[in-house]
N, C-alpha and C positions, 0 to 999 in steps of 0.2 A: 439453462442457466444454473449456476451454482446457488445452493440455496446455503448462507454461510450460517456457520453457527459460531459464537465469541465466547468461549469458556475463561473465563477471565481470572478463576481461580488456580486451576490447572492445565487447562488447556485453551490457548489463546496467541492472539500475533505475538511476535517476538520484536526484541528491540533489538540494534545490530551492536556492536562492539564501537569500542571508541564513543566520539563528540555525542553520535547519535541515541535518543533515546525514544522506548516507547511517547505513545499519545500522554497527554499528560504527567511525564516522565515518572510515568510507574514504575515499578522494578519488572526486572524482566519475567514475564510469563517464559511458557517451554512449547506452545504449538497453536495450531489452531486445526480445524476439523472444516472441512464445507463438504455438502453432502448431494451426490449429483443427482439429478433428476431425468426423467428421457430426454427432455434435449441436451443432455450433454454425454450423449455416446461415445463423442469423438475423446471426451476424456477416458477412455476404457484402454484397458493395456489391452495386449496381445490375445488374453487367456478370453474364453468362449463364456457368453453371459446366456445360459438358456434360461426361459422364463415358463410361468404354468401353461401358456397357448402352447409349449414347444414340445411337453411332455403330455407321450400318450398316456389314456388313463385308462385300467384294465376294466372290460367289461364288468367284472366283478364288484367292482367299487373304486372310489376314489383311494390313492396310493396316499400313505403316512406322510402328514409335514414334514417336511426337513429344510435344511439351509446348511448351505458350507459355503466356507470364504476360500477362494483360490489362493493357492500357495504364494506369499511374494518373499523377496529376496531380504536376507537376513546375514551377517549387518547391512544396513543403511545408510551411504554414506551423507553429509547433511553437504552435498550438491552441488544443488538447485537453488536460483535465488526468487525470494518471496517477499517484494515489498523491494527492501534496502538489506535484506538478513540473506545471510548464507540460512538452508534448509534443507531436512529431508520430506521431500515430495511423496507419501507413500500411498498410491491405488489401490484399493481393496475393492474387488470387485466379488459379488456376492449371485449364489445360486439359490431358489429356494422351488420347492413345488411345494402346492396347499398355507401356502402363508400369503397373509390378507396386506401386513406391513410389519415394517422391516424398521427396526430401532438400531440406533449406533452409540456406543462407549466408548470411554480411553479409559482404560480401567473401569475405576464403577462411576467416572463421570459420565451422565447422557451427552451426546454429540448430536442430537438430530435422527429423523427418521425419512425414510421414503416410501410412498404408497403404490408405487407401479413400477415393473421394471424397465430399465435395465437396472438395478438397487448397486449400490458402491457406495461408497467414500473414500474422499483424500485426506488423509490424515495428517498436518505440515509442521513438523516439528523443527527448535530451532537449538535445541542444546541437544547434547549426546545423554545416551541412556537406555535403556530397556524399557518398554512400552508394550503394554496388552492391549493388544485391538480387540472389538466384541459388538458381533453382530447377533439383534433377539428377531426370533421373527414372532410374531406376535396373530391370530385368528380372527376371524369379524368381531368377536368378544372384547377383545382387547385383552388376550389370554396367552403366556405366552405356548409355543409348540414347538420351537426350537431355536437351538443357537447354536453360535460356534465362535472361534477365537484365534487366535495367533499372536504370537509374541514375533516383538521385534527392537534387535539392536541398533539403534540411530547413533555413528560414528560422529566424529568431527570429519572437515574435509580434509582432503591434503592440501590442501593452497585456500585460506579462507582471507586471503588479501584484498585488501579495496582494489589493486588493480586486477586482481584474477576476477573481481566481479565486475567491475567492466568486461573483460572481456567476454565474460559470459553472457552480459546480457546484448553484446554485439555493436556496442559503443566503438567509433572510431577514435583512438587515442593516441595518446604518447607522453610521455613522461617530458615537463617542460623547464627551461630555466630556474631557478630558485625566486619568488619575489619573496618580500619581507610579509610576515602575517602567515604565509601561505605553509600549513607543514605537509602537505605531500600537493606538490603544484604538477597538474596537467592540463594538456591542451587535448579539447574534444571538439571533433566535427562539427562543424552546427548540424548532423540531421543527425535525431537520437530515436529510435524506433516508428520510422518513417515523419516524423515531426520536424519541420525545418525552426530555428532557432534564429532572429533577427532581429537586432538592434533598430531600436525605434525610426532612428535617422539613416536609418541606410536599405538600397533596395534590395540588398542578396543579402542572405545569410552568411555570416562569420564566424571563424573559428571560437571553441568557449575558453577561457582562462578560468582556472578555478582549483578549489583542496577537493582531492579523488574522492573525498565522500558523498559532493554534493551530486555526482554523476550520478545510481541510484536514484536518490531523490528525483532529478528531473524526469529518467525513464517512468518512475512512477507519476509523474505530472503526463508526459504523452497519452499513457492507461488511462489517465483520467478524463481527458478532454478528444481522444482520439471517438467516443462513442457519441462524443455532440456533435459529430461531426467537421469537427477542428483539424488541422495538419499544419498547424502554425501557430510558435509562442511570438511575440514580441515582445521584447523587455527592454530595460533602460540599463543593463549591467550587472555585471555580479562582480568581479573584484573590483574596490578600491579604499586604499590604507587611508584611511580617516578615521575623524572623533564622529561622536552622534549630535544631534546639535549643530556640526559644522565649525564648534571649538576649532582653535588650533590643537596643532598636538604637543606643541610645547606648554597648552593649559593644563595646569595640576588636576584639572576635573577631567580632563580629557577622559572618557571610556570610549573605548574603540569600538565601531561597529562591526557587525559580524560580516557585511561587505571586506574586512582590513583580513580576512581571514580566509577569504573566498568560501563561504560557506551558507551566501545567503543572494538571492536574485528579487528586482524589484521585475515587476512583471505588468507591462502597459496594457496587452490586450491578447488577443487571439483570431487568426485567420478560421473562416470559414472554408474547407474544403472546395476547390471543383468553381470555385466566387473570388472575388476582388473584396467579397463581406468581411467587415473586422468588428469586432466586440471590444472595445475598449473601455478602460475604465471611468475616463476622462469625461465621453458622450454621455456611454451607457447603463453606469452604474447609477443606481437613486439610492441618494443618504437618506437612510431612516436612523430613526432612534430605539432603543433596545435591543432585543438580540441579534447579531449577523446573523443566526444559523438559529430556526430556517430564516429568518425573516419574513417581508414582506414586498418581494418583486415586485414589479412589474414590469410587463413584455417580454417577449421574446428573448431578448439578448441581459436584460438586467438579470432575468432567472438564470438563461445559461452562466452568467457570472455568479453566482450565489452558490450555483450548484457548482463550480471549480471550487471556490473558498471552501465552502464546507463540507466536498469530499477531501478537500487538502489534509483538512483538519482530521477528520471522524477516520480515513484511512493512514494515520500517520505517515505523511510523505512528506510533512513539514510542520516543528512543532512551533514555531512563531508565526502567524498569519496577522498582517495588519490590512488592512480594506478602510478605501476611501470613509467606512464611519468611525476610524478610528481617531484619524486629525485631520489639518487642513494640510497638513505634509505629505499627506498618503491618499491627495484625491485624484491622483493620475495615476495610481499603481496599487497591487498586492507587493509589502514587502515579505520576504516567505525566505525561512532558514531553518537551521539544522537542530538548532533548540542552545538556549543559557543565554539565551540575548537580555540583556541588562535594563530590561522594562520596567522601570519604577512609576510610583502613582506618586500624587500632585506630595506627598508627605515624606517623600522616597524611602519609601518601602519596596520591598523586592514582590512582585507580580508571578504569580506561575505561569508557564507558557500555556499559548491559547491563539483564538481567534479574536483580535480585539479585546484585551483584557482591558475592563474595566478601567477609567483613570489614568489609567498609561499615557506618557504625552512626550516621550522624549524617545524610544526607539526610531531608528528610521535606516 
């Protein structure tokens, strides 16, 4: 398992370009750091991870600490996608003999440590620049006995497009008719990383309409519900050119919703993998009062719904989340979008994005 670390002053998620913004639409950070552990070998590049069981030790005495981080490739280009961001992915996979644990920097920020090999870190940065990677190994003391470093140049990509990131992240697409609201309208498969995509009222899965940014986003919903054992969204829609409210749109109050823009999906429930099970909101959500996140479940299927909202949220995949405790307009659905949705409280004041902010009563 990744053991993540959130450096939020220098080293942390990134936000993508354009509509999209980090969680709480921070300014953009430049990386983030997770740091593997042994069960995550399979994350290991190419290069050979030998540990202290693998090195003979001379009858004479035990051989000097040391640590060196294997050579990696320099510049960087930033890729690979992470989240909804273009990235550079960079594996630093680390050797040491006679060190007890193994601490990790981005410069002289800490990033995390590991206590057993195989020791590495992924360093995932999301702007271009020159970056000092720095590995300490550290004695049972908590002393340290050595280190080593590397510098690396993180490029921009050659193609940092919303549609080159579909296609990297293996989205079936195509560039679609123009609708009104829509600034870059495509049509996507309904299956997005083994996850089928199905309108509430219909028995197969359908093509998505929607703006190319909110593609990312859904791959990162798959990520998230695929480990509950999910392989199925069911929603009620993502485009359509309306007010919020249900105004007309010839009303001078009219604000568009973020459906008029394709960049927001209301979301009914989720198939259970391998079953005919669905988790819906409708059944199986329970309205409580206070905070969504964590709240307070119950059962089975209420939690596994808790736990989609409020990874939605805490993993920036969507920075407006509304849930059945928001109003009585949202008690059959998660409404979930790309973030600046027009959430005012009872005094209409402007709401920061969130999961159910406070007093908000007119998104939808």
């Amino acid at each position: 398992m990744l053991l993540a670390v959130a450096l939020w002053a220098t080293v942390s998620l990134v936000a993508c370009a354009g509509p999209s913004t980090a969680p709480n639409e921070l300014p953009n950070p430049s990386g983030s750091v997770a740091v593997r552990g042994p069960a995550d070998a399979g994350l290991l590049t190419d290069s050979a991870v030998v540990t202290d069981a693998e090195v003979d030790v001379d009858a004479s005495g035990p051989l000097e600490p040391s640590l060196s981080i294997a050579p990696v490739a320099s510049p960087h280009p930033m890729d690979e996608v992470d989240g909804h961001d273009w990235a550079a992915v960079i594996p630093l996979d680390v050797t040491v003999v006679g060190v007890t644990r193994v601490e990790y920097f981005v410069g002289a920020v800490y990033a995390g440590s590991s206590d057993s090999a195989p020791h590495g870190f992924d360093a995932v940065f999301s702007t271009p620049g020159v970056r000092t990677l720095v590995a300490v190994g550290l004695d049972a003391d908590g002393e340290e006995v050595a280190r080593d470093e590397v510098t690396v140049e993180v490029t921009a990509s050659t193609d940092s497009s919303c549609h080159a990131m579909l296609t990297a992240l293996g989205l079936d697409w195509s560039v679609t008719t123009p609708r009104q609201g829509i600034a870059d309208p495509v049509r996507v498969e309904p299956v997005i990383n083994g996850v089928s995509f199905r309108y509430v009222s219909n028995t197969a899965p359908t093509a998505l309409i929607m703006d190319c940014t909110l593609g990312p986003r859904l791959y990162q919903l798959t990520e998230i519900i695929k480990p509950l054992g999910m392989d199925e969204v069911i929603h009620i829609g993502i485009y359509n050119y309306r007010c919020i409210g249900g105004l007309p749109l010839s009303d001078p109050d009219c604000v568009l919703s973020k459906h008029s823009f394709g960049r927001a999906i209301d979301l009914y429930g989720f198939g259970l993998a391998g079953s005919t099970t669905e988790y819906t909101l409708l059944d199986d959500w329970n309205i409580t009062s206070g905070a969504t996140c964590p709240g307070a479940p119950t059962g089975a299927a209420d939690t596994a719904l808790h736990t989609i909202a409020c990874a939605m949220w805490s993993e920036g995949a969507f920075q407006t989340i509304l849930t059945p405790n928001y109003n009585a307009d949202h008690r059959n659905h998660f409404h979930v979008d790309t973030g600046g949705s027009f959430i005012k409280d009872r005094h209409g004041e402007q709401l920061l994005p969130g999961i159910d902010p406070l007093g908000g009563l007119h998104e939808h």
